[in-house]
LUMVOKE-338573 format. One line per field, with one value per atom (N, C-alpha, C): residue number from 1; residue in one letter; chain; atom name; x, y, z. Coordinates in nm, 4 decimals. Example, Ala and Ser with C-alpha at 12.3 -4.5 7.8 and 13.67 -1.06 7.14 Angstrom:
! LUMVOKE-338573
num <- (1_1_1_2_2_2)
residu <- (A_A_A_S_S_S)
chaine <- (A_A_A_A_A_A)
atome <- (N_CA_C_N_CA_C)
px <- (1.3190_1.2300_1.3200_1.2850_1.3670_1.2900)
py <- (-0.5690_-0.4500_-0.3300_-0.2250_-0.1060_0.0030)
pz <- (0.7800_0.7800_0.7800_0.7080_0.7140_0.7870)
! end
This chain:
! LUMVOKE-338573
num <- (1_1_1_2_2_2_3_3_3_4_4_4_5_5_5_6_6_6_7_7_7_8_8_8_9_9_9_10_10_10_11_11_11_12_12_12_13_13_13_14_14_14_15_15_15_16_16_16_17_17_17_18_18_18_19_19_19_20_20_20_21_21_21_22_22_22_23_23_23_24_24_24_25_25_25_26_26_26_27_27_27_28_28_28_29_29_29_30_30_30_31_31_31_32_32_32_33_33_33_34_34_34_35_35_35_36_36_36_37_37_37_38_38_38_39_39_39_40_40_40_41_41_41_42_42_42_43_43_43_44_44_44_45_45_45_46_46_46_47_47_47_48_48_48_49_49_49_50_50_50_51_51_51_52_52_52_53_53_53_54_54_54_55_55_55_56_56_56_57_57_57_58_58_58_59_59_59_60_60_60_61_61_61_62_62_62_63_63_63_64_64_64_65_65_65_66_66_66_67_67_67_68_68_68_69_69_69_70_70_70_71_71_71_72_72_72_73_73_73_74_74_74_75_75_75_76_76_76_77_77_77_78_78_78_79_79_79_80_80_80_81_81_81_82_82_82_83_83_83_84_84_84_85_85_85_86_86_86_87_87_87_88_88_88_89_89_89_90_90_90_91_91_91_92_92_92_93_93_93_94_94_94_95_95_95_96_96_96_97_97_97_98_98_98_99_99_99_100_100_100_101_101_101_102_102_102_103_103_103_104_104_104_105_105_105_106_106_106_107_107_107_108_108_108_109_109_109_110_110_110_111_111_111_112_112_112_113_113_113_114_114_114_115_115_115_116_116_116_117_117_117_118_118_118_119_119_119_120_120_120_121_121_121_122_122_122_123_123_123_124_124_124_125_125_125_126_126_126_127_127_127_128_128_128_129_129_129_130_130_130_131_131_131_132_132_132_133_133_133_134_134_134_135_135_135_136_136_136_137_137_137_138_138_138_139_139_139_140_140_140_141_141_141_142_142_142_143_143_143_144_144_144_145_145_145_146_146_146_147_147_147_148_148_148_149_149_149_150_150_150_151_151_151_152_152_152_153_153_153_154_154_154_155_155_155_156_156_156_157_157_157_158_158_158_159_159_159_160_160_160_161_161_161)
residu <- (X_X_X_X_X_X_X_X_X_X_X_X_X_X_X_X_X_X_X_X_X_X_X_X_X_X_X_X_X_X_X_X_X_X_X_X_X_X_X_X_X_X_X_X_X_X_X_X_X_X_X_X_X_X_X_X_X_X_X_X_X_X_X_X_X_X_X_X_X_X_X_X_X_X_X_X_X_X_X_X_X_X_X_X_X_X_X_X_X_X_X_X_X_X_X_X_X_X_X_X_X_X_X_X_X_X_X_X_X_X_X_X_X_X_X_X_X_X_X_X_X_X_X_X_X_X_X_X_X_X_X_X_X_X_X_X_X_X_X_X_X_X_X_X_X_X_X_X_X_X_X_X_X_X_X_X_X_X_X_X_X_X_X_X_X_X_X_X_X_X_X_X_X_X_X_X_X_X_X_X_X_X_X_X_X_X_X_X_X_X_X_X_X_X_X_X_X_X_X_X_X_X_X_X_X_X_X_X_X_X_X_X_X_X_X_X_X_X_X_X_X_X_X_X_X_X_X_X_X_X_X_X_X_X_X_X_X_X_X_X_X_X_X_X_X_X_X_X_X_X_X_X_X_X_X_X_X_X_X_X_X_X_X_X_X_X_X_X_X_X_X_X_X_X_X_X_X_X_X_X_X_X_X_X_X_X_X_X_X_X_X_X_X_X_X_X_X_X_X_X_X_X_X_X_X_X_X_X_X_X_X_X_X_X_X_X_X_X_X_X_X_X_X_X_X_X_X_X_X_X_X_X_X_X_X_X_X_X_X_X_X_X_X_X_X_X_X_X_X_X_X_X_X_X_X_X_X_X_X_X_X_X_X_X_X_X_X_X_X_X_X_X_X_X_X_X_X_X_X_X_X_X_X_X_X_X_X_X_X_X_X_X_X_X_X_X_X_X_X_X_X_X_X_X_X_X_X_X_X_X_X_X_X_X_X_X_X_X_X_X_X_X_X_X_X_X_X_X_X_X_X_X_X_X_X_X_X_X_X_X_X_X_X_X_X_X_X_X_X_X_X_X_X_X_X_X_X_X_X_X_X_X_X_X_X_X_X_X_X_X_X_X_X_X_X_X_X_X_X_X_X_X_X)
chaine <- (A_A_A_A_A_A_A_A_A_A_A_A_A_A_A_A_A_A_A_A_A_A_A_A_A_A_A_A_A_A_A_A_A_A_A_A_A_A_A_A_A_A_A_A_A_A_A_A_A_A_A_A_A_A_A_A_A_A_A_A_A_A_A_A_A_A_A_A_A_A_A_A_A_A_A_A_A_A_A_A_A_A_A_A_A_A_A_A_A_A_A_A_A_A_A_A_A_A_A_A_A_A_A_A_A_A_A_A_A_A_A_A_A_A_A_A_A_A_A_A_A_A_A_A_A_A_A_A_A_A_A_A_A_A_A_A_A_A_A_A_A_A_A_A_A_A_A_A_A_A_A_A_A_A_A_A_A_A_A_A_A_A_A_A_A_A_A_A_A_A_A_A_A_A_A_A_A_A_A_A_A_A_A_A_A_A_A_A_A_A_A_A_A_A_A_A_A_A_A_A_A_A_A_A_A_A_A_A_A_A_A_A_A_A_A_A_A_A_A_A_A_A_A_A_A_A_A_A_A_A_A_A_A_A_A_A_A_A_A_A_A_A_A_A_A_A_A_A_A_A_A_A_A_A_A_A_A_A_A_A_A_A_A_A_A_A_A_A_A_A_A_A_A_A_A_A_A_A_A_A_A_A_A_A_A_A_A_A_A_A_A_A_A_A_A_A_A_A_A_A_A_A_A_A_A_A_A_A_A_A_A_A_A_A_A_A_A_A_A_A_A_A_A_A_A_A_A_A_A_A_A_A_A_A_A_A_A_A_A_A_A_A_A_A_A_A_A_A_A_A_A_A_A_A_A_A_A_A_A_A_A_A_A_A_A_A_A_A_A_A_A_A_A_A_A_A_A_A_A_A_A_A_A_A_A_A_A_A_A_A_A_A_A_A_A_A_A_A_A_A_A_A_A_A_A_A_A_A_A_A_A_A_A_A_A_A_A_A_A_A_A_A_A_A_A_A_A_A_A_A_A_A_A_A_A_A_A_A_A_A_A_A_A_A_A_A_A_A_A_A_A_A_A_A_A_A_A_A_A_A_A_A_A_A_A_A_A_A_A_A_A_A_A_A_A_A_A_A_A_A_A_A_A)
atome <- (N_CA_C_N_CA_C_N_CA_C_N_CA_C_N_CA_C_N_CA_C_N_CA_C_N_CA_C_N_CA_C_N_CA_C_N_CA_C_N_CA_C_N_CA_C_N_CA_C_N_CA_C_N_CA_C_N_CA_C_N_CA_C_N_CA_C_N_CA_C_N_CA_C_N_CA_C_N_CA_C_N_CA_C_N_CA_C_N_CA_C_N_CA_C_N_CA_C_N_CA_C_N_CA_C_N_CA_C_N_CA_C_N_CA_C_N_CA_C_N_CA_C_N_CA_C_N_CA_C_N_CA_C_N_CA_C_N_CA_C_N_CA_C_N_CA_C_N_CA_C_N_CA_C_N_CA_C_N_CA_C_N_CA_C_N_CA_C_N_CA_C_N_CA_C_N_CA_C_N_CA_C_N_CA_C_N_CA_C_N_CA_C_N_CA_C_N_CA_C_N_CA_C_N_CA_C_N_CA_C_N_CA_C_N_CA_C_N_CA_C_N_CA_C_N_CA_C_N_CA_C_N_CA_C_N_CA_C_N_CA_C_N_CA_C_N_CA_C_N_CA_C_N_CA_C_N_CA_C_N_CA_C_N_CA_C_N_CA_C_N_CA_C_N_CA_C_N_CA_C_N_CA_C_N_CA_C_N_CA_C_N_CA_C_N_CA_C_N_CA_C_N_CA_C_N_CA_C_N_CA_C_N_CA_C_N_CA_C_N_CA_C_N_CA_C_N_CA_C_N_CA_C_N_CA_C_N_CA_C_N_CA_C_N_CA_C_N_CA_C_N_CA_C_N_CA_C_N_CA_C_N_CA_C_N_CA_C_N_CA_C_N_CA_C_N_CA_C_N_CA_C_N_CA_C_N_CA_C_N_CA_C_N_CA_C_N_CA_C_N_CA_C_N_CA_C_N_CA_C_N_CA_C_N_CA_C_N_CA_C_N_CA_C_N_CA_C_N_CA_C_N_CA_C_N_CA_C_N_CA_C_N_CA_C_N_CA_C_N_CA_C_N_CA_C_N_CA_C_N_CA_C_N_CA_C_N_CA_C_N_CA_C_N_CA_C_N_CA_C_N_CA_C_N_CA_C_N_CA_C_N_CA_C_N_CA_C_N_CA_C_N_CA_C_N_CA_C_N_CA_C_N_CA_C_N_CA_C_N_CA_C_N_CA_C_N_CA_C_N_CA_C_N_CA_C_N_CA_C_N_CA_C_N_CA_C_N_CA_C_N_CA_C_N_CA_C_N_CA_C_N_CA_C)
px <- (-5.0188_-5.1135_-5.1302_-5.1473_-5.1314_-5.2881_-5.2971_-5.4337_-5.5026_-5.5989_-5.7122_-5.8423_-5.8607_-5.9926_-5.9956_-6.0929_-6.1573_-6.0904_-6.0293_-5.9764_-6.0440_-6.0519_-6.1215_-6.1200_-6.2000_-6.2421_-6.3248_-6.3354_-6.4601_-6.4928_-6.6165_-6.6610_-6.6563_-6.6382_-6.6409_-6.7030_-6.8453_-6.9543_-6.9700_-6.8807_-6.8845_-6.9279_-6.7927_-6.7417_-6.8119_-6.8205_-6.8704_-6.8083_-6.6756_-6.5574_-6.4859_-6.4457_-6.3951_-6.2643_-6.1911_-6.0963_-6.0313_-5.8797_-5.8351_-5.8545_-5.8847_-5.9340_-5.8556_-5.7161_-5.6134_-5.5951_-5.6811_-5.6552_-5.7728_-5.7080_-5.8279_-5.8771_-5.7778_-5.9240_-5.8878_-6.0060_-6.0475_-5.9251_-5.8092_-5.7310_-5.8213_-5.9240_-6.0328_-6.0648_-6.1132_-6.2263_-6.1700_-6.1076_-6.0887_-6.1720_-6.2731_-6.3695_-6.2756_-6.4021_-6.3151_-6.4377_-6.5560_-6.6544_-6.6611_-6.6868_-6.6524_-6.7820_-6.7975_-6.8613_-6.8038_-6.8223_-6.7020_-6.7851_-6.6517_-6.7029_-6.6127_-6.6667_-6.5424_-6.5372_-6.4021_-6.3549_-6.4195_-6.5625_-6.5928_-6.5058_-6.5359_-6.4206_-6.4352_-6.5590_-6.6264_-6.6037_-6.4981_-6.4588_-6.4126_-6.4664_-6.3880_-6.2351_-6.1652_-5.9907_-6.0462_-6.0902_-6.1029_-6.1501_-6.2111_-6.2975_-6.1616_-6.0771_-5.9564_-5.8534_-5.8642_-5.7190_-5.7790_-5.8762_-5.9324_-5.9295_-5.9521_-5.9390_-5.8017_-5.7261_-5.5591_-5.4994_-5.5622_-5.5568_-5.4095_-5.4370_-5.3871_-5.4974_-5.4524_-5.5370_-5.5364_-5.3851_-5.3297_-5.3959_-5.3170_-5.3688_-5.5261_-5.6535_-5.7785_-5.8160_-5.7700_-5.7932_-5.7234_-5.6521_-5.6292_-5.6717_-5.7314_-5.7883_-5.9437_-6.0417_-6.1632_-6.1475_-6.0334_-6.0361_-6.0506_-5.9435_-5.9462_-6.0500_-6.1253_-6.2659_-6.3643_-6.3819_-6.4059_-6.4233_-6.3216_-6.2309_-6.3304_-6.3132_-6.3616_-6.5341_-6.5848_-6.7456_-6.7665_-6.7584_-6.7725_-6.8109_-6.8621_-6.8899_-7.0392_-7.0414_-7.2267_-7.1637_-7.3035_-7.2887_-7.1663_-7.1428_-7.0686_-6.9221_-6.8882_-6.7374_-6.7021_-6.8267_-6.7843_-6.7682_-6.8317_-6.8592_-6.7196_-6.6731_-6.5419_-6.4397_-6.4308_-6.3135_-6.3869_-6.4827_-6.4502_-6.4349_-6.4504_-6.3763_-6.2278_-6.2279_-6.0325_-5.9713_-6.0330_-6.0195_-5.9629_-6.1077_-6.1127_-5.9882_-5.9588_-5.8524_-5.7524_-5.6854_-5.5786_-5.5659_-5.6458_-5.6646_-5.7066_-5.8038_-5.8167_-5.9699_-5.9948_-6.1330_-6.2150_-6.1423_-6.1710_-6.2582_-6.1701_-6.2011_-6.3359_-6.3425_-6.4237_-6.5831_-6.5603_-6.6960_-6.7384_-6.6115_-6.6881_-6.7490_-6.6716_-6.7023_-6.8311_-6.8350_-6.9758_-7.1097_-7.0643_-7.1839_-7.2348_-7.1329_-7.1300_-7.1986_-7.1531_-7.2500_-7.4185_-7.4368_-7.5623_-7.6404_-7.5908_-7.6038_-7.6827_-7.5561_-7.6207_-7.7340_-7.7013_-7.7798_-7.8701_-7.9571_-8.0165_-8.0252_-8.1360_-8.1881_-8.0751_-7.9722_-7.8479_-7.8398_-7.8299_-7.7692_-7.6156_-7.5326_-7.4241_-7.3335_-7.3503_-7.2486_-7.2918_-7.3645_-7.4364_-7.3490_-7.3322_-7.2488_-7.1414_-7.0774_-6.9518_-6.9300_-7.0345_-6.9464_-6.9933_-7.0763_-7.0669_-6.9696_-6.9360_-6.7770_-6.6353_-6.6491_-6.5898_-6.5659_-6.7274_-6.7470_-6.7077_-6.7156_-6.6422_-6.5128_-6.4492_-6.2977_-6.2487_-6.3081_-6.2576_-6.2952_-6.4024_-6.4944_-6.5464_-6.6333_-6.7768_-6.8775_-6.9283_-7.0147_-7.1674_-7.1971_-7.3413_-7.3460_-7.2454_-7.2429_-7.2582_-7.2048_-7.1738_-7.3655_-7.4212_-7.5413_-7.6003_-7.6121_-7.7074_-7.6831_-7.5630_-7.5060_-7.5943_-7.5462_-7.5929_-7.7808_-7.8635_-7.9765_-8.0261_-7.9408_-8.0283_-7.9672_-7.8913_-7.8666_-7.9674_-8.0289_-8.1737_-8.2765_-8.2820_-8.4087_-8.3991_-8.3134_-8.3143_-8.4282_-8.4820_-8.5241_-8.4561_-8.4619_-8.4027_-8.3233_-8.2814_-8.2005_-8.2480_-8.1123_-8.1631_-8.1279_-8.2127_-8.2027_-8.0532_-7.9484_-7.7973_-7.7881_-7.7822_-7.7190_-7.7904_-7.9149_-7.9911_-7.9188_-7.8801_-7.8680_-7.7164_-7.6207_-7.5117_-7.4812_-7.5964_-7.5631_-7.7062_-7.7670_-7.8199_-7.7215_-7.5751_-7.4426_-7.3990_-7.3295_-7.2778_-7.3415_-7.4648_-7.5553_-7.5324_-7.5735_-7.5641_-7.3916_-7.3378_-7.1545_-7.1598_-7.2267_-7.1660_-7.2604_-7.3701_-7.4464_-7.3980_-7.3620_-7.2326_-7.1587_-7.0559_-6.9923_-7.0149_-7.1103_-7.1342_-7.1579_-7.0622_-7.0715_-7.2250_-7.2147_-7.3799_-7.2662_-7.3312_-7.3351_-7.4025)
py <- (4.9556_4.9366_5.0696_5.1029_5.1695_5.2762_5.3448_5.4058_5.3888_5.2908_5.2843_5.3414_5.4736_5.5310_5.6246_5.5765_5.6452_5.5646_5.4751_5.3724_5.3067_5.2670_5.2108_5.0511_4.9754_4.8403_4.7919_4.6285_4.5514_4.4256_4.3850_4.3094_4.1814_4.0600_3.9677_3.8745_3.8765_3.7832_3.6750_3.6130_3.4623_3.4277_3.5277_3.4862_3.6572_3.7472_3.8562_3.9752_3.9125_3.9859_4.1073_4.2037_4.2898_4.2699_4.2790_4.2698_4.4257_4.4124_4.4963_4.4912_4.6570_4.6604_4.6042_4.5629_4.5541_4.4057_4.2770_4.1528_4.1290_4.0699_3.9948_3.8610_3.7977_3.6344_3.6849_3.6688_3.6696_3.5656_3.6287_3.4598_3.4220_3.4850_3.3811_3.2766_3.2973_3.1832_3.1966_3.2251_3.1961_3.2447_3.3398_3.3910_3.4493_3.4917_3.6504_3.7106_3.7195_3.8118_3.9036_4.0344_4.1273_4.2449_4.2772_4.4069_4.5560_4.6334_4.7830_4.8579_4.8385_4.9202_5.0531_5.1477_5.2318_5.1590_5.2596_5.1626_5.3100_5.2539_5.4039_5.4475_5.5680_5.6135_5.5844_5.4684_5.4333_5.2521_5.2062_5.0933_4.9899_4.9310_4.8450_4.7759_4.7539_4.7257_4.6026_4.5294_4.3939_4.3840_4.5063_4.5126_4.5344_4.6719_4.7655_4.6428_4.5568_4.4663_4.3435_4.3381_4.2403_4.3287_4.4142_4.5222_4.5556_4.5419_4.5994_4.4458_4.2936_4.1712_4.0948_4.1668_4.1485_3.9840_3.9322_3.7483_3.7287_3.7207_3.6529_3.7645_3.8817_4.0106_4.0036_3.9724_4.0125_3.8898_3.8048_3.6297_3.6383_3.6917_3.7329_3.8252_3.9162_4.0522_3.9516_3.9124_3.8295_3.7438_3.6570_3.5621_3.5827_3.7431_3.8319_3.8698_3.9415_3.9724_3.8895_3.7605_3.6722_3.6154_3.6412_3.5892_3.6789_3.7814_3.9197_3.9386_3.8224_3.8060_3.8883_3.9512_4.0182_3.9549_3.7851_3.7222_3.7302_3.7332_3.7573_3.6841_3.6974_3.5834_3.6247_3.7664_3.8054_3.7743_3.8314_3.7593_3.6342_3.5249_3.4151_3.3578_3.4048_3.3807_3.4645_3.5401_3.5835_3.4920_3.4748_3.3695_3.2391_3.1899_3.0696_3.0566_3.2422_3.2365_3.2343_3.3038_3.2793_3.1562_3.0913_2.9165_2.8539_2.9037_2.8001_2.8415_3.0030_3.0213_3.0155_2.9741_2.8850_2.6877_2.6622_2.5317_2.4851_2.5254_2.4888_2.4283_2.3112_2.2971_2.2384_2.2191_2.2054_2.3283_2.4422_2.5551_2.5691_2.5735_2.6165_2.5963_2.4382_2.3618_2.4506_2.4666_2.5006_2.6197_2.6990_2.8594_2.8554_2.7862_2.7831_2.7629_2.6415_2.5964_2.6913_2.7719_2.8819_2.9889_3.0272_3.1196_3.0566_2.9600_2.8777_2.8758_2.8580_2.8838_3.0359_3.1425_3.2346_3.3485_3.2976_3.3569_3.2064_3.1690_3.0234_3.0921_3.1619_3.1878_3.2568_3.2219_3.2822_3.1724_3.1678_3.0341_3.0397_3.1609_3.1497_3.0074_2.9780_2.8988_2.7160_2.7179_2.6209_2.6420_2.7246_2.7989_2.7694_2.7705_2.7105_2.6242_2.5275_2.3941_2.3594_2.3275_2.2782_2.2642_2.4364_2.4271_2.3169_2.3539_2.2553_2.1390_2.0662_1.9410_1.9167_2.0139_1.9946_1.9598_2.0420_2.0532_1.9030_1.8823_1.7295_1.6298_1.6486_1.5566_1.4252_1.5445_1.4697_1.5024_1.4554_1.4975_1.5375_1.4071_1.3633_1.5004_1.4764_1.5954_1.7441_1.7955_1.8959_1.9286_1.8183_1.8743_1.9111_1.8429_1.8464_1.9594_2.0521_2.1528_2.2671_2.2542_2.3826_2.3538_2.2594_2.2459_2.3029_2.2732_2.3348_2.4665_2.5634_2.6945_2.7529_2.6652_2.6905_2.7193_2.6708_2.6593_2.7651_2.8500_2.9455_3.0562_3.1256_3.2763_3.3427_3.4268_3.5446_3.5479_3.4259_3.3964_3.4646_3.5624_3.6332_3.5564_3.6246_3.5173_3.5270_3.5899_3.5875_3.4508_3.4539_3.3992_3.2216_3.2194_3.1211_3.0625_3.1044_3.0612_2.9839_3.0964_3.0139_2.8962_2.8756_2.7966_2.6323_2.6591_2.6109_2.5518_2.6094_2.5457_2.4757_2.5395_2.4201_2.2931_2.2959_2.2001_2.1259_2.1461_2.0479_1.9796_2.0705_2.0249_1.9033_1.9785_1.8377_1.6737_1.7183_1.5891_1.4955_1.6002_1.5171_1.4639_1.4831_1.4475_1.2912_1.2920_1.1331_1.0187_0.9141_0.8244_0.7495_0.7127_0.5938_0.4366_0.3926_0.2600_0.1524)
pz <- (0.8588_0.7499_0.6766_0.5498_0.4523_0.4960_0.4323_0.4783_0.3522_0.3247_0.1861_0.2045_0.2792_0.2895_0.1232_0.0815_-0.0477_-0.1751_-0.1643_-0.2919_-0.3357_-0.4451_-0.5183_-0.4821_-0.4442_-0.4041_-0.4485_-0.4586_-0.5655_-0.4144_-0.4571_-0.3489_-0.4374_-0.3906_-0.4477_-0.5145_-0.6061_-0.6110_-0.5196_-0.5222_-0.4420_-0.3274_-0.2380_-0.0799_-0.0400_-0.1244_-0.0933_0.0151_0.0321_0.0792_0.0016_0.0511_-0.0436_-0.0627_-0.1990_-0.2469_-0.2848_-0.3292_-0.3826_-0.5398_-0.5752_-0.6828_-0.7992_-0.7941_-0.8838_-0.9179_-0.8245_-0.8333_-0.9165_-1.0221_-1.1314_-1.0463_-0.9684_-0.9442_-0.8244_-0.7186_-0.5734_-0.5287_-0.4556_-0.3453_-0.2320_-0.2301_-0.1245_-0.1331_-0.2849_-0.3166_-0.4716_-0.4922_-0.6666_-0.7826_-0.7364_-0.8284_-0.9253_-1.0038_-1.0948_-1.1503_-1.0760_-1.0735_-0.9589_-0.9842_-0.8611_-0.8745_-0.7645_-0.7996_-0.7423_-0.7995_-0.7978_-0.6309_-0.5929_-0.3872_-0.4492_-0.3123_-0.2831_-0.1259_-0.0308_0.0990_0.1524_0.2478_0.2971_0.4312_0.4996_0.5824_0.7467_0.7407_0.8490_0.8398_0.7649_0.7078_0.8464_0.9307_1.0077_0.9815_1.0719_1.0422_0.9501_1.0208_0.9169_0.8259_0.7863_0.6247_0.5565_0.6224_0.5407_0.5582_0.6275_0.6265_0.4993_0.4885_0.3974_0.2651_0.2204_0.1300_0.0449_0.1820_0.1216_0.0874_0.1416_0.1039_0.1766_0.3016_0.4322_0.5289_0.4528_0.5232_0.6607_0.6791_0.7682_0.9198_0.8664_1.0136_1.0176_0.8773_0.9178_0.9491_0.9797_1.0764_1.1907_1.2500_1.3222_1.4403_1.3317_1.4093_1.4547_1.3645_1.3511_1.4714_1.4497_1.6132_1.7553_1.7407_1.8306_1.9357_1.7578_1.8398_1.8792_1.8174_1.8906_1.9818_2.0378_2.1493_2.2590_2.2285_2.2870_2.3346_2.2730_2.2699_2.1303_2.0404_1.9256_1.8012_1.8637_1.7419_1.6509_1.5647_1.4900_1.3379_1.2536_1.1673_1.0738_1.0542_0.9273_0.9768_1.1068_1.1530_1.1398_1.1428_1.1635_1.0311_0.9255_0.7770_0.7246_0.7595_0.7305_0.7521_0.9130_0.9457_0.8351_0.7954_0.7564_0.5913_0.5325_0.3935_0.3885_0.5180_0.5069_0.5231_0.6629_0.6502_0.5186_0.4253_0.2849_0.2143_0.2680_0.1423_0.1947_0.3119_0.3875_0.3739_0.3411_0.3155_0.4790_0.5342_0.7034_0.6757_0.6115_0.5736_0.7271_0.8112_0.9397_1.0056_1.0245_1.0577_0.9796_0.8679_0.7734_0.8239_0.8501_0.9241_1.0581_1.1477_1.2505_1.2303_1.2247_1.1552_1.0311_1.0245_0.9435_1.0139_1.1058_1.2054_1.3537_1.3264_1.4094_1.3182_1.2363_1.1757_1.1578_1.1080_1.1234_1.2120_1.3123_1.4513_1.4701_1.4275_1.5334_1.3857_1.2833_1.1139_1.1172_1.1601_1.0903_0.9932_0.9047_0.7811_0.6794_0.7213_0.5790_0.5348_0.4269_0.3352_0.2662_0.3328_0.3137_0.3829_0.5401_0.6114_0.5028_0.4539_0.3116_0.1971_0.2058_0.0799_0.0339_0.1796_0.2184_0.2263_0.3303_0.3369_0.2003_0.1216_-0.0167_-0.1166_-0.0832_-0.1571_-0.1190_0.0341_0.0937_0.0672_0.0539_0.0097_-0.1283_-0.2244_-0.3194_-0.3775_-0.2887_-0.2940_-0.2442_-0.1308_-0.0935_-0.1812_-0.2960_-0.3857_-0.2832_-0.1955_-0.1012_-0.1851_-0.3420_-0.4093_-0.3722_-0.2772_-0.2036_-0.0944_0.0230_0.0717_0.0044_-0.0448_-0.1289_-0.2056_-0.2458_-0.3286_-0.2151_-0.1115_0.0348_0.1234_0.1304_0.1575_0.0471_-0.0804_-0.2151_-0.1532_-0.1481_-0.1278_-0.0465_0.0892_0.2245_0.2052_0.1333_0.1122_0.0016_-0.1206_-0.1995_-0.1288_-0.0007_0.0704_0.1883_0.2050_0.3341_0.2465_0.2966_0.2573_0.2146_0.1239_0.1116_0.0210_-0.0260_-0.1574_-0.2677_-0.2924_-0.4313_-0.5704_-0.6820_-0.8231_-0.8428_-0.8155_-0.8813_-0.7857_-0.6210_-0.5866_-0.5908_-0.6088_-0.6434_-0.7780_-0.8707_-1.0243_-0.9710_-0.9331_-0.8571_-0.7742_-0.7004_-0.6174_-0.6738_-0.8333_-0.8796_-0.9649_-0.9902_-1.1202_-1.0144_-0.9059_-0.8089_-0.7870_-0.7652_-0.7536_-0.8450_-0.9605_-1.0808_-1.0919_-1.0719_-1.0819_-1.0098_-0.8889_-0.7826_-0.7806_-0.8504_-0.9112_-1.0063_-1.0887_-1.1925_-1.1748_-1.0516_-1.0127_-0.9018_-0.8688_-0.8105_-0.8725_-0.8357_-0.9444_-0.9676_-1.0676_-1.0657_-1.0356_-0.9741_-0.9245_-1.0207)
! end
């Protein structure tokens, strides 16, 4: 692996993963809103393998530690952005319900499966996912307004009968 201590890096609005500074849309999650990091020199492998946009090795390394007892909410919310951006919408669930699990009050592993539910066009699911992620604490107004468009998307999206 390349050495990216002090390079210029952007964090992702979305999935909130750091990217390399040079990719205009996030391959996580497909964003193309970012916010400007540097990679500090105290950077965990799986931050710098997620950074240099190394997937495959920082799902790998994540399972690992896992494996290892090393799991908490942000590992598990990692493995299940990579999931989404592997097409593993399986993974995605558990790794979400696991983060849920051990973060109740994040409204990220919500975050996710919503998207989830989207992608499969589970519309009903999907609003009920963006909802119970409105309702955790701590939700800031960016990420509230966001997950207030999803909401509406996926309302639209259910048929009327």
């Amino acid at each position: 692996m390349r050495d990216l201590k002090g390079e210029a890096v952007k964090i992702c609005s979305l999935c909130l993963l750091p990217r390399p500074d040079h990719e205009p849309i996030c391959a996580i999650c497909e964003n193309d809103e970012f916010t400007a990091a540097e990679l500090r020199e105290d950077a965990g492998l799986e931050y710098r393998l997620l950074a240099g946009n190394q997937l495959d090795l920082a799902y790998r390394s994540l399972e690992s530690d896992v494996a290892r007892g090393g799991e908490d909410g942000r590992r598990t919310l990692w493995l299940a952005w990579l999931a989404y951006a592997f097409g593993d919408a399986r993974a995605v669930e558990i790794w979400c319900h696991e983060g849920a699990r051990l973060e109740p009050d994040s409204p990220e592993p919500y975050v996710m499966l919503g998207l989830v539910m989207m992608r499969g066009e589970r519309w009903a699911e999907a609003v009920e996912e963006f909802e119970a992620a409105l309702n955790k604490p701590g939700v800031t107004l960016e990420r509230r307004a966001l997950l207030e468009t999803f909401r509406a998307e996926a309302l639209a999206n259910i048929p009327e009968w």
